[in-house]
C-alpha positions, 0 to 999 in steps of 0.5 A, spaced: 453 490 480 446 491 479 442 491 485 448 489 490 450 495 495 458 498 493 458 499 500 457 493 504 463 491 508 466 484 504 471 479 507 476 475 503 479 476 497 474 481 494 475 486 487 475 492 492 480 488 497 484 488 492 485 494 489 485 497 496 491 492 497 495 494 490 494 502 492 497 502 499 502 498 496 503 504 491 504 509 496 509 505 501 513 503 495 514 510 492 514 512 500 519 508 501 523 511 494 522 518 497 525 516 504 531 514 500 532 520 496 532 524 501 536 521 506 541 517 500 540 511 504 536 505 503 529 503 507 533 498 512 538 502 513 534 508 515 530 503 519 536 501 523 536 493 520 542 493 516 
């Protein structure tokens, strides 16, 4: 990545759009996981689809 700027805003399928997309997904899955620890019922459930 020599003389490119790591801050310019890119559109499109990017490196950097992806691993942005991979780590948010982390965080809902363990997020949704937690949810159901806690409260002993699925996502869904908790949300009222099911």
């Amino acid at each position: 990545m020599q003389g490119e700027d790591r801050n310019d805003v890119k559109l499109g399928f990017t490196p950097q759009a992806e691993n942005w997309n991979g780590r948010l997904a982390m965080i809902g899955f363990i997020a949704a996981l937690i949810t159901e620890l806690a409260t002993g019922q699925g996502v869904l459930h908790f949300l009222g689809l099911m």
